[in-house]
PDB file of N, CA, C and O in Angstrom:
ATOM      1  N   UNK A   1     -21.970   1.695  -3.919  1.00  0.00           N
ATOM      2  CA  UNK A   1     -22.364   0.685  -4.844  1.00  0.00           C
ATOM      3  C   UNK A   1     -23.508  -0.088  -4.209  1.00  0.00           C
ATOM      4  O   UNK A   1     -23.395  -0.488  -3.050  1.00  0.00           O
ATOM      5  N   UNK A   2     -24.525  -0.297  -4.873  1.00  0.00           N
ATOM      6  CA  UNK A   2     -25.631  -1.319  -4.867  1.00  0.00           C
ATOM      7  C   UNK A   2     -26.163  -2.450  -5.310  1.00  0.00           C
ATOM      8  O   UNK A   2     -26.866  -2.469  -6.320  1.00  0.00           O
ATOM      9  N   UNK A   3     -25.837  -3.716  -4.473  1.00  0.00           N
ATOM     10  CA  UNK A   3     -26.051  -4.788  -5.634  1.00  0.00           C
ATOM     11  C   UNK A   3     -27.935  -5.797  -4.759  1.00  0.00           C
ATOM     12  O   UNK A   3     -28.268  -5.833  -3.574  1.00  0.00           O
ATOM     13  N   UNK A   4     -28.403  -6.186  -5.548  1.00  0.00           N
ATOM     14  CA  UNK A   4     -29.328  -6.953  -5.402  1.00  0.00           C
ATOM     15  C   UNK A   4     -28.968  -8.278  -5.672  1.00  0.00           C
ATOM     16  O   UNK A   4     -28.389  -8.666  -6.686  1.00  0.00           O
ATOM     17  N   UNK A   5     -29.434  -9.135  -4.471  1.00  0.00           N
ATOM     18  CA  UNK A   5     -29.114 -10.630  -4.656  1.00  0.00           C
ATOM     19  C   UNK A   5     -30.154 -11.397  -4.140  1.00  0.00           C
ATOM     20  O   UNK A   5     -31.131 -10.896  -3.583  1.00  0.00           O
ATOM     21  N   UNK A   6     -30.010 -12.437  -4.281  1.00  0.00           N
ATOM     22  CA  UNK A   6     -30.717 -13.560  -4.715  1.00  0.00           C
ATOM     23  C   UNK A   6     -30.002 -15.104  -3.525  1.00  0.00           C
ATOM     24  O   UNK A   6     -29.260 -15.867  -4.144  1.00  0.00           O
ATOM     25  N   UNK A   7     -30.156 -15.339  -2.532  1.00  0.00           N
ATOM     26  CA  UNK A   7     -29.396 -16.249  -2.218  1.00  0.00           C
ATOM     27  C   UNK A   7     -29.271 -17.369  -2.732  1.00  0.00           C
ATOM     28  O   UNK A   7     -30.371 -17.743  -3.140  1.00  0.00           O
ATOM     29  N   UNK A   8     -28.236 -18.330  -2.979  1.00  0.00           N
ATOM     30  CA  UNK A   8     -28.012 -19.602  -3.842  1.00  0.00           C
ATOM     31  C   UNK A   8     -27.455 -20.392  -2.678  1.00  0.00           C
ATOM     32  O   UNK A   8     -26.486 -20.165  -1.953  1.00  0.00           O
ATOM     33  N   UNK A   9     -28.465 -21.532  -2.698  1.00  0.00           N
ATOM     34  CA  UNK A   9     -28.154 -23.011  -1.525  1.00  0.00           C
ATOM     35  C   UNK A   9     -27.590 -23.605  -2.264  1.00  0.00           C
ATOM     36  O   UNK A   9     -26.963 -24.342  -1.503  1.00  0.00           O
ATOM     37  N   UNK A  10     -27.128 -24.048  -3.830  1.00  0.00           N
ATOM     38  CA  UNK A  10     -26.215 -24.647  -4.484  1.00  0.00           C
ATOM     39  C   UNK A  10     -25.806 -23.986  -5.328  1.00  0.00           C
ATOM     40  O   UNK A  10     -26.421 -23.233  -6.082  1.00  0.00           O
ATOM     41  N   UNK A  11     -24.264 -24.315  -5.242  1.00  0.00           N
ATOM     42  CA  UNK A  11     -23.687 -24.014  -6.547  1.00  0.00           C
ATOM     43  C   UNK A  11     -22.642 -22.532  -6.239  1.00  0.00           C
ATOM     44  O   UNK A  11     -22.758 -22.039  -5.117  1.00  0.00           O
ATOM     45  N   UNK A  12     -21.459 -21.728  -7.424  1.00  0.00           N
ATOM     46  CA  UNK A  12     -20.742 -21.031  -6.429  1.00  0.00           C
ATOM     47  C   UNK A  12     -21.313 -19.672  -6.852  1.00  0.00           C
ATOM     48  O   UNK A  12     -21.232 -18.701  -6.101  1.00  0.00           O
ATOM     49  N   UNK A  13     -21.912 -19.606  -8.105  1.00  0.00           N
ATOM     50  CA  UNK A  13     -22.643 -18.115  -8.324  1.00  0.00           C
ATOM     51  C   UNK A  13     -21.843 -17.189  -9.238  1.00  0.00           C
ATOM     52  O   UNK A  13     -20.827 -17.862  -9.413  1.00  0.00           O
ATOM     53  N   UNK A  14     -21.770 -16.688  -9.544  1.00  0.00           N
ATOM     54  CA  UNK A  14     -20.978 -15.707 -10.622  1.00  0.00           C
ATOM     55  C   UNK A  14     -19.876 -14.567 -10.100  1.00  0.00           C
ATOM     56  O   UNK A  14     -20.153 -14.180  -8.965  1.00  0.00           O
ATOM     57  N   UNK A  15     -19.090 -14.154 -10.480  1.00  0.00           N
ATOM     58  CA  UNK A  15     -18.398 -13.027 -10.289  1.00  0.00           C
ATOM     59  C   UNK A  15     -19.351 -11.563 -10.932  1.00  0.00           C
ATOM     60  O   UNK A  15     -19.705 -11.263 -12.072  1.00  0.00           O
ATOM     61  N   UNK A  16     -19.481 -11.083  -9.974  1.00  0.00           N
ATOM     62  CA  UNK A  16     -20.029  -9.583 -10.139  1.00  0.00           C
ATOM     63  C   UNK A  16     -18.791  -8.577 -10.882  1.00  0.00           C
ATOM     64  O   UNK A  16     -19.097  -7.396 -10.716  1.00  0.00           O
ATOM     65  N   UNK A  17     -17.816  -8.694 -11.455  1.00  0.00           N
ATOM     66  CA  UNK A  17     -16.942  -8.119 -11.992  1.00  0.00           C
ATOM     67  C   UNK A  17     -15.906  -8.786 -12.597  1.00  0.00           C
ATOM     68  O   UNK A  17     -14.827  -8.218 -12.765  1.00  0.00           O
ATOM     69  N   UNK A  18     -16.081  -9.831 -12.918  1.00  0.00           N
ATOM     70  CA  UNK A  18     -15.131 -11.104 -13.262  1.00  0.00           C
ATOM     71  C   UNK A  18     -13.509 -11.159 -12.929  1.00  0.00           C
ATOM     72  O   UNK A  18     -13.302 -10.333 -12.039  1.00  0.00           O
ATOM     73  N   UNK A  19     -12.691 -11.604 -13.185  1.00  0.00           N
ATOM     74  CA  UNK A  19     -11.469 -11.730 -12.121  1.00  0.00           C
ATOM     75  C   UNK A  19     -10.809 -10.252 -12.285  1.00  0.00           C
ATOM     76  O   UNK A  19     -10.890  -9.574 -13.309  1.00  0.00           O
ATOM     77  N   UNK A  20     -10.187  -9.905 -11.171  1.00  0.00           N
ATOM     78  CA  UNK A  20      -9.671  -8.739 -10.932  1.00  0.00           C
ATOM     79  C   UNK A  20      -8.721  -8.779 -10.628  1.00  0.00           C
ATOM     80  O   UNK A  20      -8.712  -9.772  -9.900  1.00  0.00           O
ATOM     81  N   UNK A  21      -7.262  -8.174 -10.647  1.00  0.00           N
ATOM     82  CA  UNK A  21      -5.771  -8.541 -10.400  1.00  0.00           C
ATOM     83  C   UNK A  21      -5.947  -8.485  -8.912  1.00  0.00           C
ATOM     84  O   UNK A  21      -5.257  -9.390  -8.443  1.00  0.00           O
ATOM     85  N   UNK A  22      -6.560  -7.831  -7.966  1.00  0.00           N
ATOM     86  CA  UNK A  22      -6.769  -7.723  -6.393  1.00  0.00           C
ATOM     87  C   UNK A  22      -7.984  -7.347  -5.999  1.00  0.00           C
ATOM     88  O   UNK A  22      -8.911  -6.718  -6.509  1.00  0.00           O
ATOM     89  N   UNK A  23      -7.793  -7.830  -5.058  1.00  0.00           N
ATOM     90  CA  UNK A  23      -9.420  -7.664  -4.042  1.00  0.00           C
ATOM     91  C   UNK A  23      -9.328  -6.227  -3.947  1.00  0.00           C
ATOM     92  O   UNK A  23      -8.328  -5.518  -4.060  1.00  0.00           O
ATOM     93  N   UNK A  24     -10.831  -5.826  -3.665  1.00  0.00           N
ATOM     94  CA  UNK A  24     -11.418  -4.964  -3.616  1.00  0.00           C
ATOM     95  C   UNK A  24     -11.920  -4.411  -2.225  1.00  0.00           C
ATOM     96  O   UNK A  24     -12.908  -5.013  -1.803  1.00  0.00           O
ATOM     97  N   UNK A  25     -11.402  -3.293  -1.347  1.00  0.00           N
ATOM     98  CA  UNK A  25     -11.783  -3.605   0.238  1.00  0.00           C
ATOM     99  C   UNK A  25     -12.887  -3.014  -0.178  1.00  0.00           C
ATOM    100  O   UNK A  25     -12.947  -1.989  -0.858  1.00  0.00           O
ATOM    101  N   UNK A  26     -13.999  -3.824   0.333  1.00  0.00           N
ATOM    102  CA  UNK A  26     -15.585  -3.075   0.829  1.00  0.00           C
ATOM    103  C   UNK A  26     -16.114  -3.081   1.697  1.00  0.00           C
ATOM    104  O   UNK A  26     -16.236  -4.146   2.302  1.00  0.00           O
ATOM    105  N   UNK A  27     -16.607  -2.070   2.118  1.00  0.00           N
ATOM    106  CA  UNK A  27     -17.390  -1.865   3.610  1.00  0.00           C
ATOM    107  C   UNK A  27     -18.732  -2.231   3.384  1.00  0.00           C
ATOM    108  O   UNK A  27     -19.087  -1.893   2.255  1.00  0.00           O
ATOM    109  N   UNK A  28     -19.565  -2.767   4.004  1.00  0.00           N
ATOM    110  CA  UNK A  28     -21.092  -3.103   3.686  1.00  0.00           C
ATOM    111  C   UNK A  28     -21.742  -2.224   4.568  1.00  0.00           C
ATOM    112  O   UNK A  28     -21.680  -2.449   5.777  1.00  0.00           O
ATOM    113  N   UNK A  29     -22.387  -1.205   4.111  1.00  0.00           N
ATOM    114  CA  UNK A  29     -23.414  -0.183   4.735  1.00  0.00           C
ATOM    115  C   UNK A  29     -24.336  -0.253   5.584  1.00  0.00           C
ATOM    116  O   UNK A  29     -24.655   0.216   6.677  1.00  0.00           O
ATOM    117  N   UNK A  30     -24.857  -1.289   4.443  1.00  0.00           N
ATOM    118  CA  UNK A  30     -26.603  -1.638   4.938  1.00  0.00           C
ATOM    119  C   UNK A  30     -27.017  -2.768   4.168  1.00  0.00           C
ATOM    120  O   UNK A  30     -26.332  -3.023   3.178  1.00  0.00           O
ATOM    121  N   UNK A  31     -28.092  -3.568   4.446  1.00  0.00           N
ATOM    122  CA  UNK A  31     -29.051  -4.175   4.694  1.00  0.00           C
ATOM    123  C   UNK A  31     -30.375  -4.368   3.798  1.00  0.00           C
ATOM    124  O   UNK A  31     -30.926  -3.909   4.798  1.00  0.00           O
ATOM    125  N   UNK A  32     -30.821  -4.467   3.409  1.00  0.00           N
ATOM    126  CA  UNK A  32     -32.671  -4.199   3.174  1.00  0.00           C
ATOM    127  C   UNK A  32     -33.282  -5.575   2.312  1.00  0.00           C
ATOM    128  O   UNK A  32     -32.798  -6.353   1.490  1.00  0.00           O
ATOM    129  N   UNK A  33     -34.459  -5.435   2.899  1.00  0.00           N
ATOM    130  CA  UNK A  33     -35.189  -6.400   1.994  1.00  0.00           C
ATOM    131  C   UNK A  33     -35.843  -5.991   1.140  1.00  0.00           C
ATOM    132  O   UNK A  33     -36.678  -5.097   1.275  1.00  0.00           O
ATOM    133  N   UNK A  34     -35.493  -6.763  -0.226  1.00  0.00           N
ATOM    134  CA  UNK A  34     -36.677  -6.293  -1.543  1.00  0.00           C
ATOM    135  C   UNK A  34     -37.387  -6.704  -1.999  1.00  0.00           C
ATOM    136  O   UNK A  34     -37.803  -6.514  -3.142  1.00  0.00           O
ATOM    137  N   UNK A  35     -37.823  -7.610  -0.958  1.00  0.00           N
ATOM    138  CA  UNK A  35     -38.698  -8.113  -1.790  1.00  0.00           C
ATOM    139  C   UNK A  35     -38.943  -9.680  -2.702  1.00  0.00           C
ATOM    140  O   UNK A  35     -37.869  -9.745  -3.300  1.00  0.00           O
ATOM    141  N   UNK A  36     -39.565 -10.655  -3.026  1.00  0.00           N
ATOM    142  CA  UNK A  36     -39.487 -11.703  -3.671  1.00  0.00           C
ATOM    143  C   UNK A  36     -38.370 -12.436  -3.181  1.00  0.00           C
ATOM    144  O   UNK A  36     -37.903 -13.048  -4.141  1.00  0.00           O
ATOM    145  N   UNK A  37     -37.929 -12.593  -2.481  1.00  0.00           N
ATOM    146  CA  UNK A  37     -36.431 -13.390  -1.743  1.00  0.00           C
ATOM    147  C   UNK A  37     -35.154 -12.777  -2.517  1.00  0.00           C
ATOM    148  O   UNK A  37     -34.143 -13.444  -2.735  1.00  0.00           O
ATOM    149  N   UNK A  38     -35.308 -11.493  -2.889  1.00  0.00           N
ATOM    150  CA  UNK A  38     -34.036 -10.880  -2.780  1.00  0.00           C
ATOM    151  C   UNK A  38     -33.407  -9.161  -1.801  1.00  0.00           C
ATOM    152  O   UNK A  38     -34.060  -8.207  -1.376  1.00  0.00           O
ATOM    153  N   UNK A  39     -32.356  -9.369  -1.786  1.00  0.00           N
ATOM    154  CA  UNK A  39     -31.397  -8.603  -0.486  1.00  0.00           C
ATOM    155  C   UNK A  39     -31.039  -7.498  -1.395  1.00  0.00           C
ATOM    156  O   UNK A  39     -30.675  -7.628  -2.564  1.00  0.00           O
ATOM    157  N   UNK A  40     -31.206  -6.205  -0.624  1.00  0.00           N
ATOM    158  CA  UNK A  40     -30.673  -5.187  -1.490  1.00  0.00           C
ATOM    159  C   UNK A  40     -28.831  -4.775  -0.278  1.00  0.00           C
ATOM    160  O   UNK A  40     -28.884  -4.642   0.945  1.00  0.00           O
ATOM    161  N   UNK A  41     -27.805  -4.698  -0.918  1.00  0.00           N
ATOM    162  CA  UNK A  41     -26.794  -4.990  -0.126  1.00  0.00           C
ATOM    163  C   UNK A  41     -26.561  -3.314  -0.656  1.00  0.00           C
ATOM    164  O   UNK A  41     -27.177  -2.908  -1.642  1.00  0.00           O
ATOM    165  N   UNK A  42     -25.523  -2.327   0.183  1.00  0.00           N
ATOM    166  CA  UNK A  42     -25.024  -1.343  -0.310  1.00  0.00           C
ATOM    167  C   UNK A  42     -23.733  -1.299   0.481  1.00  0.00           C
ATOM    168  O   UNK A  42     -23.671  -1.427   1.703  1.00  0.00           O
ATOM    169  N   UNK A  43     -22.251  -1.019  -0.699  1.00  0.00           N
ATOM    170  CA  UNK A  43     -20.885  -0.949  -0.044  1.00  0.00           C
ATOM    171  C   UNK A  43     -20.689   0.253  -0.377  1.00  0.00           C
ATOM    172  O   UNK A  43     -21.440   0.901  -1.106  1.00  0.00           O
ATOM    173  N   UNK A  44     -19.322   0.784   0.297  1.00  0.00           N
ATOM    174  CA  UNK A  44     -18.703   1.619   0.514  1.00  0.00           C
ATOM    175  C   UNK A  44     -17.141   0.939  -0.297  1.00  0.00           C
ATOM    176  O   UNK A  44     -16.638  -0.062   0.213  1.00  0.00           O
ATOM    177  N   UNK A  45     -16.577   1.481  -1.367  1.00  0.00           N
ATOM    178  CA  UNK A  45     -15.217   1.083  -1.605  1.00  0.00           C
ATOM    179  C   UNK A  45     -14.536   1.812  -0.885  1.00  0.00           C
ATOM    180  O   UNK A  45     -14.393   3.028  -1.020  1.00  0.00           O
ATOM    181  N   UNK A  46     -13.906   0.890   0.212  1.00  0.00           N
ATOM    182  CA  UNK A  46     -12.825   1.504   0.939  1.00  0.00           C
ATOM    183  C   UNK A  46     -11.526   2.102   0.327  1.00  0.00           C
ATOM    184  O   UNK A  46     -10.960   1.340  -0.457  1.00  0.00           O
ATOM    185  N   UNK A  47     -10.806   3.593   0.573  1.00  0.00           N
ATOM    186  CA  UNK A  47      -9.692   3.300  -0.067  1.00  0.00           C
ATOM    187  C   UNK A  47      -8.102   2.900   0.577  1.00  0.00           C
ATOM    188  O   UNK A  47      -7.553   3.044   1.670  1.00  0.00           O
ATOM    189  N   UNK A  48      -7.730   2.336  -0.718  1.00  0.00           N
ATOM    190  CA  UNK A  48      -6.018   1.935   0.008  1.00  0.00           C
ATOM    191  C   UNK A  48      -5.429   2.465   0.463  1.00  0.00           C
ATOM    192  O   UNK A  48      -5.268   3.567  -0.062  1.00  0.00           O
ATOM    193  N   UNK A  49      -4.817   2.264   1.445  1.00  0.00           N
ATOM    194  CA  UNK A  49      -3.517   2.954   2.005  1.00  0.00           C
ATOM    195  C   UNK A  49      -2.422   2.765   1.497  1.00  0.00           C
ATOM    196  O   UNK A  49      -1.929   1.638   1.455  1.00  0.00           O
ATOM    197  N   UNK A  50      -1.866   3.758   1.044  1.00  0.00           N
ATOM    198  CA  UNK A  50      -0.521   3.700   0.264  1.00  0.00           C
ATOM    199  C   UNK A  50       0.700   3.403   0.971  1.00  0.00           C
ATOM    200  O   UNK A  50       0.533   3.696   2.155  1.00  0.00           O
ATOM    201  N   UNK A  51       1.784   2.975   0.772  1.00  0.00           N
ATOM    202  CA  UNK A  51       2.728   2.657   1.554  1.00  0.00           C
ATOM    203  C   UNK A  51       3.904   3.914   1.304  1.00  0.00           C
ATOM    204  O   UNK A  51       4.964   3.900   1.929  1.00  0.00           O
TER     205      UNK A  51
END
């Protein structure tokens, strides 16, 4: 997954998927700059371990 952001000095910012019954484990890949003061971020959805 790839998200582009924007950093925010005020305020709490939006949900990228709006509420979800549980967190989501993500690994963060990488890094990059895109440009105009925004971050290109890329995760990895980790998966669960079942019990």
């Amino acid at each position: 997954m790839a998200a582009r952001v924007a950093p925010v000095l005020i305020g709490a910012g939006h949900r990228l998927f709006g509420d979800l019954p549980h967190d989501v484990p993500l690994r963060l890949d990488s890094v990059s700059d895109a440009g105009g003061g925004f971050a290109q971020l890329r995760y990895t959805v980790e998966r669960r371990q079942r019990a």
